[in-house]
C-alpha positions in Angstrom: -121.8 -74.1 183.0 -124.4 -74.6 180.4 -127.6 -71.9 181.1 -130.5 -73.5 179.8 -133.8 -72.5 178.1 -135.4 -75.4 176.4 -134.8 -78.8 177.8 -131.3 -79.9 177.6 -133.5 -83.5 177.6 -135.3 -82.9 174.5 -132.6 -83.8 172.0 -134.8 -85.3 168.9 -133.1 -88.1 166.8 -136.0 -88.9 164.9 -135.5 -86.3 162.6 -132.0 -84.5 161.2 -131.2 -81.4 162.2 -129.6 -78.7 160.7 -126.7 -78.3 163.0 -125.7 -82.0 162.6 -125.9 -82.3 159.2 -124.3 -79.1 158.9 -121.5 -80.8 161.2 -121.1 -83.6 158.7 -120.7 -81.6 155.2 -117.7 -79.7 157.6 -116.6 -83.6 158.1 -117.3 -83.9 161.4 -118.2 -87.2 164.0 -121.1 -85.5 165.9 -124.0 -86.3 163.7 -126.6 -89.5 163.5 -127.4 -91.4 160.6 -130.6 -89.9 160.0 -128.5 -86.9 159.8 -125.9 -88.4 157.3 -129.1 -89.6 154.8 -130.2 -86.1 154.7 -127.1 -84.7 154.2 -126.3 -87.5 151.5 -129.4 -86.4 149.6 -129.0 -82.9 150.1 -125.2 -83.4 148.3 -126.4 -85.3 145.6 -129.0 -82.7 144.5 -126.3 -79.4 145.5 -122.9 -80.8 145.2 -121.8 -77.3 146.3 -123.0 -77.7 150.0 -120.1 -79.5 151.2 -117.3 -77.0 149.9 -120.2 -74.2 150.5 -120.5 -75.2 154.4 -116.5 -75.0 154.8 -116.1 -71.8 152.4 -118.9 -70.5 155.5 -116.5 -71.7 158.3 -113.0 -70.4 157.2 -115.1 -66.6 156.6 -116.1 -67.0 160.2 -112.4 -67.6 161.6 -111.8 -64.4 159.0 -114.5 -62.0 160.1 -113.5 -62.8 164.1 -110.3 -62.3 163.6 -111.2 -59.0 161.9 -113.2 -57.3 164.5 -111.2 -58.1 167.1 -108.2 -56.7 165.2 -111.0 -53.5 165.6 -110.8 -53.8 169.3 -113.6 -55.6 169.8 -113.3 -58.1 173.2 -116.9 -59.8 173.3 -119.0 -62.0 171.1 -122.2 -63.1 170.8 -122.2 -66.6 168.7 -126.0 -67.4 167.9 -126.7 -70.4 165.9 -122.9 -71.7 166.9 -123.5 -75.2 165.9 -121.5 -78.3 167.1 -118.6 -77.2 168.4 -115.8 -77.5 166.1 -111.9 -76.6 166.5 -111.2 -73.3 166.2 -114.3 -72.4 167.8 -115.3 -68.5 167.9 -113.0 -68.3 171.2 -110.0 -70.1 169.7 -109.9 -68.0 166.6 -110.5 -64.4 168.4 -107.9 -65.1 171.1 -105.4 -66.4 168.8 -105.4 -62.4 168.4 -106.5 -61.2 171.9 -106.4 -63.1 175.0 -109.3 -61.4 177.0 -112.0 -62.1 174.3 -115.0 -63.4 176.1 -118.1 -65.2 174.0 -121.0 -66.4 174.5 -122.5 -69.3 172.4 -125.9 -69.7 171.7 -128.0 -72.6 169.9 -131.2 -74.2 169.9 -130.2 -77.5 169.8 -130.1 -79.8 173.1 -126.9 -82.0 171.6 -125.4 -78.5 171.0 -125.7 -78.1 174.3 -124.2 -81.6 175.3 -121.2 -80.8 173.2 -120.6 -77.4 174.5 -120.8 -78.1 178.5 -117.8 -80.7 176.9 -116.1 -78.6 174.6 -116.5 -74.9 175.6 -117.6 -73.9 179.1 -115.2 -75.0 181.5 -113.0 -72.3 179.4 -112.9 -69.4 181.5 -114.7 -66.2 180.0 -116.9 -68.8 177.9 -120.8 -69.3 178.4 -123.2 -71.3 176.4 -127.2 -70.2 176.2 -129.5 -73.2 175.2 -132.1 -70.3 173.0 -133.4 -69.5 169.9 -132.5 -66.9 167.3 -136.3 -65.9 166.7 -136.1 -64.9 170.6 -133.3 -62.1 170.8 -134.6 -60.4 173.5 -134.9 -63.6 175.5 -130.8 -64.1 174.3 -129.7 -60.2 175.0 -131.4 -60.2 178.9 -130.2 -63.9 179.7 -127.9 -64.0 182.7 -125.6 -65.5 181.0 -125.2 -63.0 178.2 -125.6 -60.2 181.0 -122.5 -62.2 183.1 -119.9 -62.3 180.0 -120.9 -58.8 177.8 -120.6 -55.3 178.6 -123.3 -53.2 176.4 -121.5 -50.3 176.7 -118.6 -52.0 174.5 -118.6 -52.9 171.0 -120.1 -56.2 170.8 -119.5 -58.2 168.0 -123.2 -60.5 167.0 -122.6 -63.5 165.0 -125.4 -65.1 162.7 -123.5 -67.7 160.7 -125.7 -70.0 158.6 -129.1 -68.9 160.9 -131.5 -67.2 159.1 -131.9 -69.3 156.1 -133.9 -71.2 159.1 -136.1 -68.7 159.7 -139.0 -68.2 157.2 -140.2 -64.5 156.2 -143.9 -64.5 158.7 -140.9 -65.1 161.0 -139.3 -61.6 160.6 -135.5 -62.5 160.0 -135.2 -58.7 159.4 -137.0 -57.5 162.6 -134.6 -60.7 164.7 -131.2 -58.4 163.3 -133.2 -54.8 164.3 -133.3 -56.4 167.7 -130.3 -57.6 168.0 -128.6 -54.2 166.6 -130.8 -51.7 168.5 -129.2 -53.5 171.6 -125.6 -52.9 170.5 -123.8 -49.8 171.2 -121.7 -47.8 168.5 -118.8 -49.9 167.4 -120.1 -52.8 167.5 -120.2 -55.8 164.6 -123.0 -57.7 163.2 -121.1 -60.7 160.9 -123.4 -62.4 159.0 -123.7 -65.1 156.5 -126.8 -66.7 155.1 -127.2 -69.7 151.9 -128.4 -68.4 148.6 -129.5 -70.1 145.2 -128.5 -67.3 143.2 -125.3 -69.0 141.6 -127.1 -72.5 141.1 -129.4 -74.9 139.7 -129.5 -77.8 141.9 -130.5 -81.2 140.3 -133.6 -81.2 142.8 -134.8 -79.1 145.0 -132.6 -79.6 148.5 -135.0 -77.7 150.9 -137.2 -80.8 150.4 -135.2 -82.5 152.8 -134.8 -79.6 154.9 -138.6 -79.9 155.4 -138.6 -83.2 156.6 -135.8 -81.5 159.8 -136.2 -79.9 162.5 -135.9 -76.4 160.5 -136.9 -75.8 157.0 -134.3 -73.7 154.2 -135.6 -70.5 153.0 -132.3 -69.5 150.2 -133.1 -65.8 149.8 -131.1 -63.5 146.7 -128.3 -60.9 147.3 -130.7 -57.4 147.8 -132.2 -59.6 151.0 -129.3 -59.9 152.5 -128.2 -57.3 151.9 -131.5 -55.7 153.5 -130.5 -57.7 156.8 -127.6 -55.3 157.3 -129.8 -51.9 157.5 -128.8 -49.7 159.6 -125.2 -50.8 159.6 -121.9 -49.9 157.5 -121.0 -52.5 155.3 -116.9 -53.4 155.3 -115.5 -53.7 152.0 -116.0 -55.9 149.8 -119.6 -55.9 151.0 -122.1 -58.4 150.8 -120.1 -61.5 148.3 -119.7 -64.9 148.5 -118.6 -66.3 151.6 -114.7 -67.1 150.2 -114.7 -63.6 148.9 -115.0 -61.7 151.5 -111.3 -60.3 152.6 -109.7 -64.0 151.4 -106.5 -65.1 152.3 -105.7 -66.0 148.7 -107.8 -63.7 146.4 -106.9 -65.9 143.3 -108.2 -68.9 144.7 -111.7 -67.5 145.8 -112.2 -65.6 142.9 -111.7 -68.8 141.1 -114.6 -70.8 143.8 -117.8 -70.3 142.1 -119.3 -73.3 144.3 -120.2 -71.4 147.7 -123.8 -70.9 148.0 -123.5 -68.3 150.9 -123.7 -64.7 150.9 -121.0 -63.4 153.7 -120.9 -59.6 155.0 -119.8 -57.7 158.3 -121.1 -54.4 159.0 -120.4 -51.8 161.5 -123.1 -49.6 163.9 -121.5 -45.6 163.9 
């Protein structure tokens, strides 16, 4: 069952969204046309955004399979998106069976997707929230039902907090998040970045006109977001280069425009 927050009626198709256009660079079917334009225009000023937004997925399927390899058994996905095949759930019990998750988004046609896609899997809930509110996400019943605080938790924040602008204290939304988490537990973490190029127009124009606005921010950022935690080797890179399946090959990517990193709370 879907838990909501927000109303599950309030999906807005006057405007794109970041989780739809996010769900056409990855190629899929779940977007509008309105959300298609955007993404168009945002291509055609940062050709990398396509291969960036896929580079972003595959180091997700990475960094769960990882933790879980650690022994960790529950996730927390905020910002989850559209659902799309493997999901969190998929990838982590294509190691481990018992891996419970719970997904969380903002988005009301997230929320449509998910009570299709995801919750009628057992040891699956999905949380209709926002990432600005993580105390809101930690006490919700259904976070309470599915995790175990006195077990490593793994926290997800792929592609999130390049939606949340600086008076909106992305740093104090990961304190929160981490103060909650007992020792062992995961933060994996992945956030867009102009540092490797010069678009041919400034793409967070058309983020304005969405329901979120892009704030890019440089390597020491985030890098900041990951105080308090252990960073796993290689650190914070570029999304493909974080533990890649075929070093070569990412070494060789220069296109991704996301910053990718996993730490660890001793």
């Amino acid at each position: 069952m879907v838990e909501q927050g927000p109303s599950i009626h309030g999906i807005d198709t006057s405007r794109p969204h970041p989780a739809r256009m996010y769900d056409y660079y990855l190629g899929g079917k779940d977007n509008y046309e309105i959300d298609r334009e955007a993404a168009e225009r945002v291509i055609a000023m940062a050709p990398e955004a396509r291969p960036s937004a896929r580079a972003n997925r595959r180091f997700l399927l990475r960094a769960v399979q990882h933790v879980v390899r650690q022994g960790v058994r529950q996730i927390i996905d905020i910002g989850t998106g559209i659902p799309t095949s493997p999901n969190t759930h998929e990838a982590a019990r294509q190691i481990a069976p018992d891996v419970r998750v719970a997904y969380v988004d903002n988005d009301p046609i997230v929320a449509t997707h998910a009570e299709a896609q995801l919750t009628n899997t057992p040891g699956v809930g999905f949380l209709l929230a926002d990432a600005r509110q993580p105390r809101h996400i930690l006490d919700h019943p259904t976070v309470r039902k599915l995790i175990d605080f006195d077990q490593p938790v793994a926290v997800l924040l792929l592609a999130v907090l390049h939606f949340v602008k600086d008076e909106e204290d992305p740093a104090g939304i990961v304190a929160a998040l981490r103060d909650a988490l007992p020792a062992g537990s995961y933060l994996v973490l992945s956030h867009g970045t102009g540092d490797f190029h010069r678009a041919g127009g400034d793409a967070s124009e058309v983020y304005r006109a969405a329901t979120a606005s892009l704030h890019l921010r440089d390597r020491p950022a985030v890098e900041a977001l990951f105080a308090g935690l252990d960073l796993l080797e290689p650190g914070v890179v570029q999304a493909s280069r974080w533990q890649p399946e075929d070093p070569a090959a990412a070494a060789e990517d220069s296109r991704v425009a996301f910053y990718g990193g996993v730490g660890v709370k001793r």
